[in-house]
C-alpha positions in Angstrom: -117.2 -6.9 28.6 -115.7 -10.1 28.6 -111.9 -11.3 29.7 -111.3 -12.6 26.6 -111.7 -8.8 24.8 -110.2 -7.1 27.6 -107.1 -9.6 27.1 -106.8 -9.3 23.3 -105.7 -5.5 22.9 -102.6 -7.0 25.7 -101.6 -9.4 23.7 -101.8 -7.4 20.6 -99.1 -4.8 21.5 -96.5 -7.6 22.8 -96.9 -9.1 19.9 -96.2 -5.8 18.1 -93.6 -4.8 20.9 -92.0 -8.4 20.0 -92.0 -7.3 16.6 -90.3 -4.3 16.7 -87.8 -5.8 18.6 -87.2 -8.5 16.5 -86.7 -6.1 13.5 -84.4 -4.1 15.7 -82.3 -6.8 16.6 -82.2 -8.2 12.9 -81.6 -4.6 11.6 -78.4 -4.2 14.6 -77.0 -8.0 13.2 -77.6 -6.6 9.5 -75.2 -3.2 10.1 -73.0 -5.2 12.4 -72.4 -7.6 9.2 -72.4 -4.7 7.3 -69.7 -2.8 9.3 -67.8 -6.2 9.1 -67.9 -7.3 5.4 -66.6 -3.0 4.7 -63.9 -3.3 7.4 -63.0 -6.9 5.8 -63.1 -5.6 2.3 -61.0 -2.7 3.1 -58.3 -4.5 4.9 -58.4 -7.2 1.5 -58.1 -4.1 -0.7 -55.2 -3.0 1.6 -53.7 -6.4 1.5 -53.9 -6.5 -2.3 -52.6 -3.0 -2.6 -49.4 -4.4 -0.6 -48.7 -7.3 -1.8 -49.4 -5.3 -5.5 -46.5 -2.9 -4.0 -44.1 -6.2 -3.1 -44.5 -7.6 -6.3 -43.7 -4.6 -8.1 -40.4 -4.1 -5.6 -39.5 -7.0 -6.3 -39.9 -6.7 -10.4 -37.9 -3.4 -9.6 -35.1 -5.1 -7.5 -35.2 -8.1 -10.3 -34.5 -6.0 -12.9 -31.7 -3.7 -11.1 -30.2 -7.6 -9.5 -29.8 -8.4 -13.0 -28.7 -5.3 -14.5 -25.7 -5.7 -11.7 -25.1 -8.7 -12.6 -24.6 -8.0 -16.4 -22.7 -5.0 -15.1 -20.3 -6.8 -12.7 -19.3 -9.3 -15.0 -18.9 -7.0 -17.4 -16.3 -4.8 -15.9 -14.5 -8.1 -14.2 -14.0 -9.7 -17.3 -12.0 -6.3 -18.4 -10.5 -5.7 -15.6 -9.2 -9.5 -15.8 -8.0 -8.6 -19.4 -6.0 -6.0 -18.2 -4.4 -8.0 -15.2 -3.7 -10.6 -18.0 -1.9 -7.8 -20.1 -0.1 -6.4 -17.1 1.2 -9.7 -15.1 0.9 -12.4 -18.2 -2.1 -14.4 -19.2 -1.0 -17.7 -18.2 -0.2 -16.1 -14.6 -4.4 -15.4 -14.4 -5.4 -18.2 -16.5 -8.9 -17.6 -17.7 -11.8 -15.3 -16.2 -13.1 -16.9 -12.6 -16.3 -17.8 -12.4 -18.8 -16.4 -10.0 -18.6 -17.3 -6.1 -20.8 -17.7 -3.3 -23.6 -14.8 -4.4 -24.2 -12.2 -1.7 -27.4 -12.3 0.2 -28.1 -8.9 0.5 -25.9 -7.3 -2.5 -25.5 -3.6 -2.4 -25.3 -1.8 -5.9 -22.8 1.1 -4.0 -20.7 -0.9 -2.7 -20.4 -3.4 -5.5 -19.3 -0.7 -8.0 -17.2 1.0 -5.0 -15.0 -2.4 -5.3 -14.6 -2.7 -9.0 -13.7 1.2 -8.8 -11.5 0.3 -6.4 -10.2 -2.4 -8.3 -9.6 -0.4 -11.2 -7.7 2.3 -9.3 -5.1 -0.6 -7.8 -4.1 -2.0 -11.3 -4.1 1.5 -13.0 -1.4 2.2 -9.8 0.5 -1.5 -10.7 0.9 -0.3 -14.1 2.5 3.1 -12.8 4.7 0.8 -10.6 2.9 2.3 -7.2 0.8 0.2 -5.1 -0.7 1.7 -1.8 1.1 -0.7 0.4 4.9 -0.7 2.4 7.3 -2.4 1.1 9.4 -4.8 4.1 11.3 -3.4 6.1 14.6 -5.4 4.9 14.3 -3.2 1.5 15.9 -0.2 3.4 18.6 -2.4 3.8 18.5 -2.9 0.0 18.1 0.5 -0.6 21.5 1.7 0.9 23.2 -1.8 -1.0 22.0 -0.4 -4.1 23.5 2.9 -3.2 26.3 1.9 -2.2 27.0 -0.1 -5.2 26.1 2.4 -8.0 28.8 4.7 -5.7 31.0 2.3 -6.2 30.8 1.4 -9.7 30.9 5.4 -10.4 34.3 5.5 -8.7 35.2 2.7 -10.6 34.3 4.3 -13.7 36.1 7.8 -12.8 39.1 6.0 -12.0 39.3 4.2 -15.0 39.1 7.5 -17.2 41.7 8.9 -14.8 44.3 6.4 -15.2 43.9 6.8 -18.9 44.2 10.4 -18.9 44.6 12.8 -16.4 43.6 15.9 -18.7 41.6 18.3 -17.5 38.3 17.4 -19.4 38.9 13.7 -18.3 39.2 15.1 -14.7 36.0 16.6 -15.2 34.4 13.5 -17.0 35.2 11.8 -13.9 33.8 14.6 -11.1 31.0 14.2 -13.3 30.6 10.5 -13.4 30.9 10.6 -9.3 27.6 13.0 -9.0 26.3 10.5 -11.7 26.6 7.6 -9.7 25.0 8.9 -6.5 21.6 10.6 -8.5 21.5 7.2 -10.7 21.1 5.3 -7.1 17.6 6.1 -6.7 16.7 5.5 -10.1 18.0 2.1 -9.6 16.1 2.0 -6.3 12.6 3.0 -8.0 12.9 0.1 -10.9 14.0 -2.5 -8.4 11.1 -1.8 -6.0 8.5 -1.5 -9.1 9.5 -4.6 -10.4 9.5 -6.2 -7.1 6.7 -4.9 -5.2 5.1 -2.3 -7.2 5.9 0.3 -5.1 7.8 3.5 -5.2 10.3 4.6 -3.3 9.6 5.9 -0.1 11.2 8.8 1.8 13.3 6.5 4.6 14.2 3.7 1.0 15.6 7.1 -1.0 17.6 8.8 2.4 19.2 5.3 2.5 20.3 4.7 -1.0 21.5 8.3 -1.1 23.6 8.5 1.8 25.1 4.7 1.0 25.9 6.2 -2.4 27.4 9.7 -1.0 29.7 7.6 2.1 30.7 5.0 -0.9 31.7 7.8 -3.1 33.9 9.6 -0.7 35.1 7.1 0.6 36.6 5.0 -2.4 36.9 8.2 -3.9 39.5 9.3 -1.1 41.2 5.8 -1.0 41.8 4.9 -4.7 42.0 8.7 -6.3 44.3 10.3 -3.2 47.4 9.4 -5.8 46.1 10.5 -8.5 
């Protein structure tokens, strides 16, 4: 036997041993690709699915910006109305126009506003706003007392002087207690027509007492004759 034959069954399996591992290193690159192109697909499906998701968040928020919109303006334009009615139209002049829109609106708080809003004119109207009044109105509170005091014993000691029967005698006890309970009436439509508030606790103690200590005191001065 030759070299040449004993040589050729050699050659013959590394040339089959090269083939096999060829094909097994073309069949590892053909499921590496393939593991690639699925895990590429897949995150392109999830990308899609995502920005599928945005878009449709953003058609929702769209929809519900808009509808808040329409809303808004909506209930500003009434509630404009009805400060038009209440303080004069010429005071407001005509409906403002929108401002600076909010970057990141939020629908609660939004409606929580013009709720708000609604309350604090539907308190105006009632003459009560949730707010002090200055501190100087105490001040006016006992002057207005004090007057109305005053004008009742001015009024009792009229009818006195002109009679001093026994109904004018009561006429005239009764005009007194008048004059001190119409003091904090006169109190309450002064302070709604100047603030919009109603009288508070300390405003009403001072207007009373002012009324009572003018009262007795003219009272005891001017009637002691009588």
């Amino acid at each position: 036997m030759t070299a040449s034959t004993e040589c050729a069954p050699n050659e013959y399996a590394q040339a089959v041993a090269a083939y096999l591992k060829d094909r097994a290193d073309a069949d590892a690159e053909i499921r590496a690709a393939d593991t690639a192109y699925r895990d590429e697909s897949a995150k392109l499906a999830a990308a899609v699915e995502s920005a599928r998701a945005s878009r449709d968040e953003a058609n929702r928020s769209s929809v519900s910006a808009a509808a808040l919109v329409a809303e808004t303006d909506k209930a500003v334009a009434v509630l404009w109305r009805a400060l038009g009615d209440f303080v004069g139209h010429r005071r407001t002049g005509p409906t403002p126009s929108a401002g600076v829109p909010d970057p990141e609106p939020d629908t609660e708080r939004v409606r929580t506003r013009l709720e708000r809003s609604g309350r604090l004119l539907a308190l105006a109207r009632q003459g009560e706003l949730p707010i002090e009044a200055p501190r100087h109105t105490e001040a006016t509170a006992a002057a207005i007392g004090a007057a109305t005091g005053a004008l009742a014993v001015a009024v009792a000691l009229g009818v006195l002087r002109a009679d001093d029967s026994a109904v004018r005698q009561a006429f005239a006890a009764l005009t007194l207690f008048l004059g001190i309970a119409v003091g904090p009436i006169a109190l309450g439509v002064w302070l709604s027509w100047q603030y919009r508030v109603r009288p508070r606790p300390a405003q009403t103690l001072a207007c009373v007492g002012a009324a009572v200590f003018a009262v007795c005191a003219l009272a005891g001065f001017f009637m002691r004759g009588l």
